[in-house]
C-alpha positions in Angstrom: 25.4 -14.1 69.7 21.9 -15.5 68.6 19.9 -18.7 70.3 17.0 -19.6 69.1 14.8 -21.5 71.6 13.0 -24.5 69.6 9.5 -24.2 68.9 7.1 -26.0 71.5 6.1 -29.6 70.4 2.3 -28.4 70.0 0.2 -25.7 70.4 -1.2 -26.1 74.0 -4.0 -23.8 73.8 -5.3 -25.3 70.8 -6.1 -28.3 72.9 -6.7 -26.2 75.7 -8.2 -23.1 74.8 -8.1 -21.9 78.5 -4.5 -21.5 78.6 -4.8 -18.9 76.0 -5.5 -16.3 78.5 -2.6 -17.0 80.7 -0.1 -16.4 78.6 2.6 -14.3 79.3 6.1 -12.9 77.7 9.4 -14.4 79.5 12.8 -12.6 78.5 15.2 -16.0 78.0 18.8 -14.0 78.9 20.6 -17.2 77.7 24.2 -16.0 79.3 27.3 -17.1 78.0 30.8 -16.5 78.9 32.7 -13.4 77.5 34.1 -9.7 78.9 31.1 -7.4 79.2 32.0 -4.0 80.1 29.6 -1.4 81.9 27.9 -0.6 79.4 26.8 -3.8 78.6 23.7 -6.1 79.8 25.6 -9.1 81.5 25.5 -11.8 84.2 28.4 -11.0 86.5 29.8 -8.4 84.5 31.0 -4.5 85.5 28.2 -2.2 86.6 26.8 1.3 85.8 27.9 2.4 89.0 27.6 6.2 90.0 31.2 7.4 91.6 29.3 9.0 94.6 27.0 6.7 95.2 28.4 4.4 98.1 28.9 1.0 97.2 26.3 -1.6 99.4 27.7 -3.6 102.0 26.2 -6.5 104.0 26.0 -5.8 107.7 25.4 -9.8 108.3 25.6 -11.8 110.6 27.6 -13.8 108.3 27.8 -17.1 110.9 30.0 -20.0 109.8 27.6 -23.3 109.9 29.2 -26.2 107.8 31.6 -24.0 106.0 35.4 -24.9 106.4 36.5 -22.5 104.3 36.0 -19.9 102.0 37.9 -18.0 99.5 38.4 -14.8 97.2 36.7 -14.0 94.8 40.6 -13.6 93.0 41.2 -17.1 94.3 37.7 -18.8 92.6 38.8 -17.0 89.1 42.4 -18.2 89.4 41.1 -21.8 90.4 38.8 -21.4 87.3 41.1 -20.9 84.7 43.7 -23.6 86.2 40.6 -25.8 85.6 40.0 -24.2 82.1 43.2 -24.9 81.2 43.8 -28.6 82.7 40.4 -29.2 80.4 41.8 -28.1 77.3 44.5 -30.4 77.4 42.0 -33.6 77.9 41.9 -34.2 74.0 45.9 -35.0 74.2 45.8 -37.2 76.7 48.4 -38.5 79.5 50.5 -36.8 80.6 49.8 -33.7 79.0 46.2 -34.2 80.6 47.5 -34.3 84.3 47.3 -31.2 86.5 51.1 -29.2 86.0 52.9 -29.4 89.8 52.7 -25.7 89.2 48.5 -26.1 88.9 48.9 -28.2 91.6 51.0 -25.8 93.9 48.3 -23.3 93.3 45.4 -25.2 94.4 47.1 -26.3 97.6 47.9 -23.0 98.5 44.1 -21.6 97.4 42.1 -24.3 99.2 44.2 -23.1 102.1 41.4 -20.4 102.6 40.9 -17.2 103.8 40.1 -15.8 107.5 36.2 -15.2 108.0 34.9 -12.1 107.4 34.3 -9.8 110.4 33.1 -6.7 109.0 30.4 -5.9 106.1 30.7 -7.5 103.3 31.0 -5.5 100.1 28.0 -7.4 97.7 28.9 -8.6 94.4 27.2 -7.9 91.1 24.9 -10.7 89.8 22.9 -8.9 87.0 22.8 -6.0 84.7 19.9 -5.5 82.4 19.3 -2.6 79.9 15.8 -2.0 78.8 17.6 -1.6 74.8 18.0 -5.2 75.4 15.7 -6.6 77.7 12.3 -5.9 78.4 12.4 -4.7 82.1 8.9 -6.1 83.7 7.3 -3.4 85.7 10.2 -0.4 85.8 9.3 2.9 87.4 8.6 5.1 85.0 12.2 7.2 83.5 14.2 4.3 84.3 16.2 2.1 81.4 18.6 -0.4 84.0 18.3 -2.8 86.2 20.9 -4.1 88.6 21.0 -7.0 90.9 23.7 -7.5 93.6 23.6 -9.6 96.4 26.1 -11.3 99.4 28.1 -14.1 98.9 27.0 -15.4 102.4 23.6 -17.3 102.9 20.9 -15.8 105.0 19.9 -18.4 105.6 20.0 -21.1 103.0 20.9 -18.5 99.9 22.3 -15.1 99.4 20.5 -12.0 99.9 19.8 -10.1 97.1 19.5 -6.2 96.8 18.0 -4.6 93.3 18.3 -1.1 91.8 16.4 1.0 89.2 18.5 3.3 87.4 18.4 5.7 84.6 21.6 4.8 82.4 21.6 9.0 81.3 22.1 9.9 84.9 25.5 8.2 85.3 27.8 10.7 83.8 31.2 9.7 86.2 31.3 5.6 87.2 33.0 4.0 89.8 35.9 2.6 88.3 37.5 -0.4 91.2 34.1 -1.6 93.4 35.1 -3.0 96.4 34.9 -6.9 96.7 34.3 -9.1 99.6 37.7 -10.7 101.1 35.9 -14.2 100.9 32.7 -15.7 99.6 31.2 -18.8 101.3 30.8 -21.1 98.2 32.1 -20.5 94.8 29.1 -21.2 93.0 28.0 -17.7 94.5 31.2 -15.8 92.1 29.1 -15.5 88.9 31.5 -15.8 85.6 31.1 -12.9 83.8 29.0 -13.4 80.7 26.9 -11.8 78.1 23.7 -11.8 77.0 21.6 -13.3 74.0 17.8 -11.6 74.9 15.0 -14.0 73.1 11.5 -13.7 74.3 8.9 -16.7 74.6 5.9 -17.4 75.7 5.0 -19.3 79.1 1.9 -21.0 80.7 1.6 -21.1 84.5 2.8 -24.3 86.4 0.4 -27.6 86.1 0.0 -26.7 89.8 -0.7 -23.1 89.5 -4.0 -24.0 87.5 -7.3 -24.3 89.1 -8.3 -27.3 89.3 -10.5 -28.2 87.0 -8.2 -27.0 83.9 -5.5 -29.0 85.9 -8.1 -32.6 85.8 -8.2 -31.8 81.9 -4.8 -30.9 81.9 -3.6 -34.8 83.4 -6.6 -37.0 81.3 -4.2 -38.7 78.7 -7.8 -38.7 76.4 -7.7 -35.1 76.3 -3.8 -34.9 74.1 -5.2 -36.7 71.3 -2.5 -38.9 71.1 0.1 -36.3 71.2 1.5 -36.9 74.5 4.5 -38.7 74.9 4.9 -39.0 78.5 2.5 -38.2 81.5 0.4 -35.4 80.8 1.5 -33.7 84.0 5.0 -34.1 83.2 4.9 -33.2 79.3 2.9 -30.0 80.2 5.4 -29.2 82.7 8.9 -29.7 81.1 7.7 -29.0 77.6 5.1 -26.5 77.3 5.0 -24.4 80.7 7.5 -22.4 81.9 11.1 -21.9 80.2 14.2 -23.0 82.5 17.2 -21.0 83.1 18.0 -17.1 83.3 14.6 -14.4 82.5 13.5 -11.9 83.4 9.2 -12.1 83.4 7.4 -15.1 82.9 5.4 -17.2 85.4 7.4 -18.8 88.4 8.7 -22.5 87.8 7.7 -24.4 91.1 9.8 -28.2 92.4 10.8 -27.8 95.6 7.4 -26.7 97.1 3.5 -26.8 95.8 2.9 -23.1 94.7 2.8 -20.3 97.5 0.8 -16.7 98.2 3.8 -14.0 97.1 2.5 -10.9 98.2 4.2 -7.6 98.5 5.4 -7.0 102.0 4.7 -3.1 102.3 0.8 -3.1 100.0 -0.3 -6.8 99.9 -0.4 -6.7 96.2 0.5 -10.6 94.7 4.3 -10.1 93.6 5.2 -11.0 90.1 8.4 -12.8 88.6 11.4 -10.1 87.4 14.6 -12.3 87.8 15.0 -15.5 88.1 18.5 -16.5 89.0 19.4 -20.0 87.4 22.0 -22.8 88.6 21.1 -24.5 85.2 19.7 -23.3 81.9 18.4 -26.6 81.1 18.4 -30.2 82.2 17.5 -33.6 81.0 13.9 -33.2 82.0 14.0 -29.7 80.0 16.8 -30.0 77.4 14.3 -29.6 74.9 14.7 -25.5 75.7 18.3 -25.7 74.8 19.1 -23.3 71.7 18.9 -24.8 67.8 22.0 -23.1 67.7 23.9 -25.7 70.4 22.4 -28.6 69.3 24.5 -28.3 66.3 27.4 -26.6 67.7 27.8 -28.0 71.3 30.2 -26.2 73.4 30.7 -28.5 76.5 34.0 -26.9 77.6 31.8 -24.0 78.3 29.0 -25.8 80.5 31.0 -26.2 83.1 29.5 -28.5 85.6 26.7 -29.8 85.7 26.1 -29.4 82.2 24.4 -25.8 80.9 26.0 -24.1 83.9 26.9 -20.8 82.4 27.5 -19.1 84.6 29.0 -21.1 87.2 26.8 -20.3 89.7 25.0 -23.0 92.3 22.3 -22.3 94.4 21.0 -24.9 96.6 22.3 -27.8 94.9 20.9 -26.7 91.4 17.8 -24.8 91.9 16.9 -21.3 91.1 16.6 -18.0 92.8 13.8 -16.0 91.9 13.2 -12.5 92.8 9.2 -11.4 92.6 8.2 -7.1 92.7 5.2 -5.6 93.5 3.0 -4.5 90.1 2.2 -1.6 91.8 5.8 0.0 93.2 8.6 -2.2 92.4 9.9 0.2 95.3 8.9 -2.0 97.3 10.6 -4.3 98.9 11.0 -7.8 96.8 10.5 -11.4 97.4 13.3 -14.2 96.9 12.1 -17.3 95.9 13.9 -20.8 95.7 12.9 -23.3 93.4 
């Protein structure tokens, strides 16, 4: 696979030499469905796992709220392809188009649900990143993997996430069947296993991260030359800042709150963006970030819903989950982040 991320509109720093300074690299994972193995940098995919290494658990609570029911993770990926497959027949229309009583028999007896969960909760993968393919911001020195689990329960409003450093070399005998958790509270937390298209680009901080002076230049329309199409804040913002979807790096993308101190829990140092976990890889205020390569080869049957939705994941009704380490020792315990 290759996507190619469309070159920015205009050179930002030439208008606002300032910026130049604040640039940094962002890892754009662009995920798309396929059948990663374990060796293999992936979204929802197999890990690296050592055999004698015990596999992490969730100790909870897991309390119900507003849930009325949850289900397997076998029942999401069976309810998945029904819907795969009811979607492929669209293009021939009725009847062929109409659920099967057989797809409908399975749903019924799926949205049933499962009992809750009463004892920990085995996490599921979310990421797996090899250095070979993606540049790894901050890694302890010897190590070439990162791996990012977390619980299919929210504590309190999204999963909780758990992240390992690993060097690949080390793993000479893998766990071959991980345990799973007998239900997961939304099926946007199940990540569809997909791999990964590494392209790097380069970001600018938020319009809100700036001070403030650079942001008073930033929104004077007289400053653009003519070359801004739409508010200044909102061109700089979807067009020229930070890069939606799945990366790894980068500067944070803020919407849901005006930016916020990160620091590192254990040292104080400010925490930095490693992961940031996407509902959607673009949007129609950001759609100019989607790939050359799908503008003229649109896969919608693959975007699931809403559009650009990979992975199938949904995190608080479309946002992102971002996951900031401290410079100094990403040993340290992270930060999660929703935006």
């Amino acid at each position: 696979m290759s996507f190619t991320t469309p070159p920015r509109p205009l050179d930002v720093t030439a208008l606002f030499p300032q910026l130049a300074p604040l640039a940094r690299t962002a890892t754009r994972l662009h995920p798309r469905p396929g059948s990663p193995t374990v060796h293999d940098s992936s979204v929802g995919g197999p890990l690296l796992w050592p055999a004698d290494e015990p596999w992490p658990h969730c100790e909870g609570p897991h309390e119900r709220g507003a849930t009325r029911r949850v289900l397997s993770p076998d029942d999401i990926r069976l309810l998945r392809r029904n819907h795969a497959a009811i979607a492929s027949r669209r293009h021939l229309g009725s009847p062929a188009s109409r659920p099967t009583p057989e797809e409908l028999a399975t749903e019924k007896r799926i949205l049933q649900g499962r009992p809750w969960p009463e004892d920990p909760v085995p996490l599921l993968p979310v990421a797996q990143l090899y250095a070979r393919d993606v540049t790894l911001p901050f890694s302890p020195p010897g190590v070439d993997l990162l791996q990012v689990l977390w619980c299919p329960f929210d504590h309190p409003t999204h999963p909780r996430t758990a992240v390992f450093w690993r060097s690949a070399g080390t793993v000479t005998d893998i766990l071959d069947a991980p345990p799973e958790p007998p239900a997961i509270k939304s099926q946007g937390y199940l990540p569809e296993p997909c791999l990964l298209a590494p392209e790097q680009v380069t970001e600018y901080p938020a319009f809100m991260e700036l001070d403030k002076e650079l942001r008073q230049e930033l929104g004077d329309p007289s400053r653009w030359n003519g070359s801004c199409p739409a508010t200044p804040q909102e061109f700089y913002e979807n067009e020229l800042s930070t890069s939606p979807g799945w990366k790894t790096g980068g500067w944070s993308r803020w919407g849901l709150s005006d930016p916020m101190p990160r620091r590192c829990p254990e040292c104080g140092t400010e925490a930095l963006p490693l992961l940031t976990i996407a509902t959607l890889e673009w949007d129609a205020g950001s759609d100019s970030w989607a790939p050359e390569e799908e503008r003229t080869n649109p896969t919608p049957l693959l975007r699931g819903t809403p559009p650009a939705n990979f992975t199938l994941i949904g995190i608080a009704r479309g946002s992102s989950l971002q996951l900031h380490v401290c410079p100094v020792s990403p040993s340290h315990p992270h930060i999660e982040l929703v935006q």
